[in-house]
ChimeraX commands (.cxc) that place a marker at each C-alpha (Angstrom):
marker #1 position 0.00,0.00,0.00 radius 0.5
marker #1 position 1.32,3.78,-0.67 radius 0.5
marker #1 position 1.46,6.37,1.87 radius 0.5
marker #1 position 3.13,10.04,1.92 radius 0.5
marker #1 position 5.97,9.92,4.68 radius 0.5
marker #1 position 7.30,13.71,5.75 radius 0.5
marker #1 position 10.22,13.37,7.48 radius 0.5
marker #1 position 10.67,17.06,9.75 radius 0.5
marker #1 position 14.37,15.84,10.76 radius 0.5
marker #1 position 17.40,17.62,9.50 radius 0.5
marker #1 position 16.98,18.79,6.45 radius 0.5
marker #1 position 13.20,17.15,6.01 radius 0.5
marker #1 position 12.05,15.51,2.86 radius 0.5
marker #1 position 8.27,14.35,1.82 radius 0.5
marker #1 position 8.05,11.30,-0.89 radius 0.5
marker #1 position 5.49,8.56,-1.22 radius 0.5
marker #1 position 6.67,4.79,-0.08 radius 0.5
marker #1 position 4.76,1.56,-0.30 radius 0.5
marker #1 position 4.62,-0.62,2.53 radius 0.5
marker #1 position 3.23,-4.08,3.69 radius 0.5
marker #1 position -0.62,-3.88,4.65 radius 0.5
marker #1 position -0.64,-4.34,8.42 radius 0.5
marker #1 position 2.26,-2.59,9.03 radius 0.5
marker #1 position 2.10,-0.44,12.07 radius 0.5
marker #1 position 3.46,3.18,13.34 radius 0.5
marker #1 position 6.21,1.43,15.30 radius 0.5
marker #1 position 7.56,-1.24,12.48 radius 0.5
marker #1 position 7.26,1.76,10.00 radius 0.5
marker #1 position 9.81,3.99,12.66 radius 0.5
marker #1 position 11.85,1.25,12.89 radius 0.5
marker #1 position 12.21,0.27,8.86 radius 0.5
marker #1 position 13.18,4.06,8.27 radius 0.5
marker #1 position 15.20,5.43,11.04 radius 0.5
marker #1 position 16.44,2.13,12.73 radius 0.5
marker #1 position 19.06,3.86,14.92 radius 0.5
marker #1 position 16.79,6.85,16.29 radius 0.5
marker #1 position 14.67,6.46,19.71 radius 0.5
marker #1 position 10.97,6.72,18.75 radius 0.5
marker #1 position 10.43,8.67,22.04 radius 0.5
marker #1 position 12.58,11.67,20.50 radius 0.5
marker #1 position 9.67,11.85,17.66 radius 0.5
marker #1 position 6.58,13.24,17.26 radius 0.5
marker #1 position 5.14,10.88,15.12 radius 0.5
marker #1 position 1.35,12.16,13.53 radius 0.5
marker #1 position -0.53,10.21,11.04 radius 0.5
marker #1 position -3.24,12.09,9.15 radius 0.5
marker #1 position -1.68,15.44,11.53 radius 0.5
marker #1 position -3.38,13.23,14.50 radius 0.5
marker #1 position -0.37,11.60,17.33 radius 0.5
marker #1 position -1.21,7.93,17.02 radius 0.5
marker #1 position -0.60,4.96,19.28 radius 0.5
marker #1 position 2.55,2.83,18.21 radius 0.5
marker #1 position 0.31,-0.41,17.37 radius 0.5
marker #1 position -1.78,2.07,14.93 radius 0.5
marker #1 position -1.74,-0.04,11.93 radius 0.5
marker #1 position -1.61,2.07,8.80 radius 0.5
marker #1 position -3.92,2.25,6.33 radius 0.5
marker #1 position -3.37,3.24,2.33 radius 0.5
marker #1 position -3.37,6.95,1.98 radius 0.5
marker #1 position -2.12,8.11,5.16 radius 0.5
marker #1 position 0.40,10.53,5.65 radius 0.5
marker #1 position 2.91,10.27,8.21 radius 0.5
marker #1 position 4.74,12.62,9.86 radius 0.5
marker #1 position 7.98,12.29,12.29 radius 0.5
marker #1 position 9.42,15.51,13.80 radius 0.5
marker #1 position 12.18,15.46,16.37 radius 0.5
marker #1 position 11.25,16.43,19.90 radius 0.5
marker #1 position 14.76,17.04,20.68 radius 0.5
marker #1 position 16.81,19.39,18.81 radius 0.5
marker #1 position 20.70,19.00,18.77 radius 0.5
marker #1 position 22.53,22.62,19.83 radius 0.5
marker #1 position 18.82,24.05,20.94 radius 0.5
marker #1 position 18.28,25.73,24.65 radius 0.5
marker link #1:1,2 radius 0.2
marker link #1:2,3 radius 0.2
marker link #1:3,4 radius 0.2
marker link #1:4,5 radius 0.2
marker link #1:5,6 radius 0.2
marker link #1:6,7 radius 0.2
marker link #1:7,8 radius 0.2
marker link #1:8,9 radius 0.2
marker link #1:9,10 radius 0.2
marker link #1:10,11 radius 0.2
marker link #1:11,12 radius 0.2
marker link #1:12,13 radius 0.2
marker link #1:13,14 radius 0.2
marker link #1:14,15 radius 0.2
marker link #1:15,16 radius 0.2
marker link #1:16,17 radius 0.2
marker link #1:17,18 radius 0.2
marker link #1:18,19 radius 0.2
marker link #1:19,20 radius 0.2
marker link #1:20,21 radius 0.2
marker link #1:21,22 radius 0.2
marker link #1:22,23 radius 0.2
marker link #1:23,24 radius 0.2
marker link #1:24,25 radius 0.2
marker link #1:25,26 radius 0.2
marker link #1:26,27 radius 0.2
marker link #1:27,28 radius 0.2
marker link #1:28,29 radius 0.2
marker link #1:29,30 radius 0.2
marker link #1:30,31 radius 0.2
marker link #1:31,32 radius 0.2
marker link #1:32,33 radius 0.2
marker link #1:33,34 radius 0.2
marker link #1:34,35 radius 0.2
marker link #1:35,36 radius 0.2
marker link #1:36,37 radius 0.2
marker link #1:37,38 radius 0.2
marker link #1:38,39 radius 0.2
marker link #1:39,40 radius 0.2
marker link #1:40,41 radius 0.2
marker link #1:41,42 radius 0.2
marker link #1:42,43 radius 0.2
marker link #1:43,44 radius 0.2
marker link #1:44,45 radius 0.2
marker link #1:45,46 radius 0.2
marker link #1:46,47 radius 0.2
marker link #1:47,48 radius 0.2
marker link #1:48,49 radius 0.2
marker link #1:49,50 radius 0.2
marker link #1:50,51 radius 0.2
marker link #1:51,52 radius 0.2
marker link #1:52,53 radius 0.2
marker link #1:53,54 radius 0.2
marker link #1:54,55 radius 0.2
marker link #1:55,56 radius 0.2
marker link #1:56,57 radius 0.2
marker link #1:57,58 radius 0.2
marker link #1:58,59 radius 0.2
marker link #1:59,60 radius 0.2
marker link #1:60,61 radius 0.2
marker link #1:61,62 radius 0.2
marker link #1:62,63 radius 0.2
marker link #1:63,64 radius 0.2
marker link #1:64,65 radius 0.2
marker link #1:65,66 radius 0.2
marker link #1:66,67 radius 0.2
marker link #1:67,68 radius 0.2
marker link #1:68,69 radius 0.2
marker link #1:69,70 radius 0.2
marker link #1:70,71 radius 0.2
marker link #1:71,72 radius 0.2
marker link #1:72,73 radius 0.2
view
């Protein structure tokens, strides 16, 4: 299934991926930014926060900003 995935972090990006049906908020964190701490993201889907087990559905758009900003006050 295709989604749009916007990716706030660094330099950001937006592009449209396709990923297994059933595939939820967490495994999707964890195929794209396997050495980052979810808990340091805002993670939205739709611009709503989500529950890690929220299983994606075709369509959505995802969003993961940092929470944590290196060399902020």
């Amino acid at each position: 299934m295709r989604l749009l995935y916007i990716n706030n972090s660094g330099g950001g990006f937006a592009d449209y991926l396709d990923v297994n049906d059933q595939t939820t908020v967490s495994q999707f964190f964890k195929d794209r930014m396997p050495h980052e701490r979810p808990e340091d993201y805002l993670i939205r889907v739709n611009r709503q926060p989500v529950p890690r087990d929220y299983v994606l559905q075709a369509n959505d758009r995802v969003t993961i900003t940092p929470t944590k900003i290196e060399g902020a006050s």
